[in-house]
N, C-alpha and C positions, 0 to 999 in steps of 0.2 A: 227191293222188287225190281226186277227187270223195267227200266225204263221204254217204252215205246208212246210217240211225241205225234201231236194233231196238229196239225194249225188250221184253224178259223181265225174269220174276219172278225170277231165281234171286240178286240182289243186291239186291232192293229188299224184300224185306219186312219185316214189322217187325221192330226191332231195338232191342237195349237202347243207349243215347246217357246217361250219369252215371247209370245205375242204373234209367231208367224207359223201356220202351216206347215207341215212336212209329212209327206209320203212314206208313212213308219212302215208299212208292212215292205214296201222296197228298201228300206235299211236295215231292218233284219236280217232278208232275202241276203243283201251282199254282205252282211256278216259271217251271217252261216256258212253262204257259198263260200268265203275267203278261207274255210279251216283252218283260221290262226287260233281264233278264241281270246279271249282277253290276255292270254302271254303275250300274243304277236300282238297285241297292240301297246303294251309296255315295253315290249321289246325296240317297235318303230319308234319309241320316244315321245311317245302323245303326250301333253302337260296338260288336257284338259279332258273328260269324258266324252264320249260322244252322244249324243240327246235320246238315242235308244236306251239309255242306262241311269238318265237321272228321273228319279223317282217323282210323283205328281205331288200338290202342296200339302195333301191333308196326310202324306206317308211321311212326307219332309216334317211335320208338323209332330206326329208319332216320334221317330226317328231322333228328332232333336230331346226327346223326354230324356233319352238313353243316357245322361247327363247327370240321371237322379238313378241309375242303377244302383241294386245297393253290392254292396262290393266285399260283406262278410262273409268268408270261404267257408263261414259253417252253417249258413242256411240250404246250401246244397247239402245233403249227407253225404259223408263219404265213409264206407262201411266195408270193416274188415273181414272178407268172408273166412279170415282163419279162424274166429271165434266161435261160441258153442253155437250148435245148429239153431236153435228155438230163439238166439238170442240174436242172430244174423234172419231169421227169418220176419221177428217182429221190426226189425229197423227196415229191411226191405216193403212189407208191407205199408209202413209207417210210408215211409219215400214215395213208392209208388203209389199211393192213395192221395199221396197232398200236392205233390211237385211233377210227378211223374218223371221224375230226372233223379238220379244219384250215382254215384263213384264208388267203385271197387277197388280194394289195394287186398295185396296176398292172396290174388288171384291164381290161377295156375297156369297163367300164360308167363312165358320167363319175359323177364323186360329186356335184355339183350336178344331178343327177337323183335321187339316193340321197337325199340333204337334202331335195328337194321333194316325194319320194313321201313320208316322216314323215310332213310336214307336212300331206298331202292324206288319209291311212290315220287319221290322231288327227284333224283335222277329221270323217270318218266317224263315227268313234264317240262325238265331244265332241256330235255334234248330240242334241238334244233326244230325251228317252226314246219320245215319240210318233212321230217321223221315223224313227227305227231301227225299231222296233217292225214295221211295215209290211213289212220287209224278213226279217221275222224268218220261218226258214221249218224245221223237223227234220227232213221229209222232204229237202228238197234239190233241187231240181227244177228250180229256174230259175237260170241261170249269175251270177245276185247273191245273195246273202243271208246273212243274221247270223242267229248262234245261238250259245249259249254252251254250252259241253261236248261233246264227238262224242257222248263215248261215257258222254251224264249218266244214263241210265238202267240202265248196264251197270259203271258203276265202285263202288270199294266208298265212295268221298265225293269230290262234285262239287268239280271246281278252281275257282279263284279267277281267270276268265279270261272277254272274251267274244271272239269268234270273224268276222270277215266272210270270206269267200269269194267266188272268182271263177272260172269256165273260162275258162281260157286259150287262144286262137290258133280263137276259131269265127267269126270273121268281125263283120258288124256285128251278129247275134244276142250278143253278146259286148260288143261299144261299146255301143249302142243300153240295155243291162240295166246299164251301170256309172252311177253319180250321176255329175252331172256335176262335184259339188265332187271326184273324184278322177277322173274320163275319163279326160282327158291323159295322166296321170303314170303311170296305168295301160298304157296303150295301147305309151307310148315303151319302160318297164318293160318288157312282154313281151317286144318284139322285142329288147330289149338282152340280157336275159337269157336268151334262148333262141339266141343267139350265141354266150354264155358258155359255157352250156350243153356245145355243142356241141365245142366246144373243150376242155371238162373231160372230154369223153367219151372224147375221142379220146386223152388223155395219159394217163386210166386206162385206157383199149384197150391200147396201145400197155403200159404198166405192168406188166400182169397178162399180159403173150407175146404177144399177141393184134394183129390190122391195127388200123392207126388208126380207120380206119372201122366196124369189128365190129361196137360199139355203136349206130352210127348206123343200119346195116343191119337192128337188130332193132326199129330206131323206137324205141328208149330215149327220147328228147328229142321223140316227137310228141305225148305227153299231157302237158298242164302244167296245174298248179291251182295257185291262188295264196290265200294266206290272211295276213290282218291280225290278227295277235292282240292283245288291248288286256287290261294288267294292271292293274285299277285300287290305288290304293291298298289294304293289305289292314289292318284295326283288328288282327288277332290271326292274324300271319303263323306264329308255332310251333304252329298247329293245324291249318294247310289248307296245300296247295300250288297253286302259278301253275298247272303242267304237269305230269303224273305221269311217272313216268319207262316210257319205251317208245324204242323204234327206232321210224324212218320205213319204211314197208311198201314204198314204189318204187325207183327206181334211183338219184336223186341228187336231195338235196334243196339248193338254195341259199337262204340268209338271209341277211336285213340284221337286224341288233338296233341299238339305239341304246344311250345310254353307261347306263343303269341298272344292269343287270347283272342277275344272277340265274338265265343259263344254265350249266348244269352237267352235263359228261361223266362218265361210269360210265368208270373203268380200272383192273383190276387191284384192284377193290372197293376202290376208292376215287374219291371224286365231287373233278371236278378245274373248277375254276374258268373261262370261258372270258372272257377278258377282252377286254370290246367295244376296239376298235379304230375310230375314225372313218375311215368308209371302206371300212375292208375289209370282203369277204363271207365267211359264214360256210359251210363246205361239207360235207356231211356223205352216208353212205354207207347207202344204203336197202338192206332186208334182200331186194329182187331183184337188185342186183348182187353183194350178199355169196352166193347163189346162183348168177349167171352165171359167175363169176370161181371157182366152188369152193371155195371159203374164201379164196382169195387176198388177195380183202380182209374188212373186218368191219363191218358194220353199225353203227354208233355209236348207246349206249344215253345218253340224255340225260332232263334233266328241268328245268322253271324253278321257283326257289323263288318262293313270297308275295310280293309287291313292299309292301315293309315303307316305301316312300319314299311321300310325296304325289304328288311327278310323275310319272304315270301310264308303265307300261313298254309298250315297242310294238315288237313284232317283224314281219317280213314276210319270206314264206318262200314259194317255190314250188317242188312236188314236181314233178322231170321221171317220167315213168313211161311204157313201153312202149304206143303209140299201137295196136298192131294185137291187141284182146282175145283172139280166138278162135285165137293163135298158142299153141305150149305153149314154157315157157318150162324151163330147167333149165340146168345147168352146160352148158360151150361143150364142144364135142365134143375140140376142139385142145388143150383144157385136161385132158381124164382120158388117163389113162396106167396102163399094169399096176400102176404103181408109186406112183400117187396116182387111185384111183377116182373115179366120181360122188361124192360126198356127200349130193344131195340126190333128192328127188323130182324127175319135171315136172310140171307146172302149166300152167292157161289163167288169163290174168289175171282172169276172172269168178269163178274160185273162189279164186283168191287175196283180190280184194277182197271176196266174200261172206264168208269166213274173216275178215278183217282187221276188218269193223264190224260183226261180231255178236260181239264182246267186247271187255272192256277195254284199256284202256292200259295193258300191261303188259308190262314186259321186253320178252328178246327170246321169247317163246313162241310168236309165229306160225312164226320163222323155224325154230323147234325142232320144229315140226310137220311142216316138212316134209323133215327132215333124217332121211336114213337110219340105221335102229335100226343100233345098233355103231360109228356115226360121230360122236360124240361130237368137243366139243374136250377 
């Protein structure tokens, strides 16, 4: 989803940091304004974090659990979509009902397109502090640009992460705004993965009772954003985090991560390991289809730790989300029954996404909002 960023006071004033004051909303202020992002400040050689970024005692507290992750690569699924349809269809729904998270191999995205986008996403952000910089934008407004934190002025301490973003499928307004050290890979990326897409929609359709087509019918797969996240090295990884932990706000989010590691699923209050895979895509369940599906499926809460390693971590993720705004969106009519109601509100996707980035990254609380009182899980 297109990022566009608020800042209120209600998380930034001043706050005590080892026992003294400090004027947080003016250290953000010269963060932001400095459009380095957290590169340029591993760049300048910092050997300690700066207090906007270490996290409070009861997330530190959280945070230190990550300890007891468990680390078995087969409590994630990872599911061959070459196998028989009916039988890729029950492991998907199986995934997305329990975890909201699973991996895809024999996909139809070629992986020597996977390998070269890396290599064109970390070429972006290795370039020089003054070339990014340029690009660097917190409104959001032009279908490029870098910034680090969505939600830096809104969270209770900035991640460890910087950010490039892209609209996806507007034509040459869309080519024309990408650098050219990543066009191409860009370019091929979309349409490959808005294939995929498509295909993922229609086996969770089909999953959740519903036509193959259902999804597609509601324009699930016509709004796609694409974002590069770059984790730099972190000096003091048990004080800050990469990513905080939140669900994705749209229908279906797909990633590529490379072999660092450091992404982590919420199950059953416990943070489970998701162990990269070269090759495979990563697939994950946004809190409007855990809406359209009526609980059917579940939202996957996730989050990236510190990247504690030198070689920089670099994910690539594109949110598919409901193309037509001014639609209202809520559980599928085929799906409530006397004997399993609504669950949630409806919605227009404008007040969703004005909901979704005038606050933090946090849990699943958006999707809790709009879930009707008594309907608890």
């Amino acid at each position: 989803m297109t990022a566009t960023t608020t800042t209120t006071t209600s998380s930034i004033d001043a706050s005590p940091v080892g026992g003294a004051t400090y004027d947080r909303y003016k250290e953000l202020k010269e963060f932001d304004d400095s459009k380095i992002g957290v590169k340029g400040l591993v760049d300048a050689g910092i050997t300690s974090i700066p207090r906007i970024f270490r996290l409070p005692p009861e997330s530190l507290t959280d945070l230190n659990l990550s300890g007891d992750a468990e680390t078995d690569p087969d409590l994630i699924p990872v599911i061959d979509l070459s196998g028989p349809r009916q039988s890729v269809i029950v492991q998907i729904r199986s995934a997305a009902s329990t975890f909201g998270f699973f991996q895809v191999v024999n996909h139809s995205v070629p992986v020597t397109l996977l390998d070269r986008l890396f290599v064109a996403v970390k070429a972006v952000h290795r370039q020089p502090t003054g070339v990014e910089s340029q690009y660097y934008e917190r409104e959001m407004r032009s279908p490029f640009h870098f910034f680090s934190n969505v939600d830096l002025f809104l969270s209770k301490a900035a991640s460890w992460r910087d950010t490039m973003q892209i609209r996806l499928g507007v034509g040459d307004a869309m080519a024309n705004a990408i650098p050219e050290i990543c066009r191409d890979e860009v370019i091929e990326w979309d349409r490959e993965v808005k294939k995929l897409g498509e295909q993922l929609l229609e086996l969770l359709s089909e999953g959740m009772g519903a036509s193959a087509q259902r999804l597609k019918e509601l324009s699930c797969a016509q709004g796609r954003v694409m974002v590069g996240h770059y984790y730099p090295h972190c000096p003091q990884p048990d004080q800050t985090i990469g990513l905080a932990s939140h669900t994705d706000p749209g229908v279906l989010t797909v990633l590529l991560q490379d072999l660092v590691g450091g992404l982590q699923v919420k199950h059953e209050a416990k943070w489970l390991d998701v162990k990269p895979v070269h090759g495979a895509l990563v697939i994950n369940i946004g809190d409007i289809l855990q809406i359209i599906s009526n609980d059917e499926y579940k939202s996957g809460e996730h989050r990236v730790l510190a990247n504690p390693f030198q070689e920089p971590r670099v994910s690539i993720a594109v949110f598919l989300n409901p193309g037509i705004r001014g639609n209202l969106y809520g559980p599928l009519p085929e799906l409530v029954s006397p004997e399993k109601p609504g669950l949630f509100r409806h919605f227009t996707l404008d007040d969703f996404l004005r909901r979704f980035f005038t606050k933090e990254l946090d849990g699943k609380s958006l999707i809790n909002y709009y879930r009707i009182e008594g309907h608890s899980l």
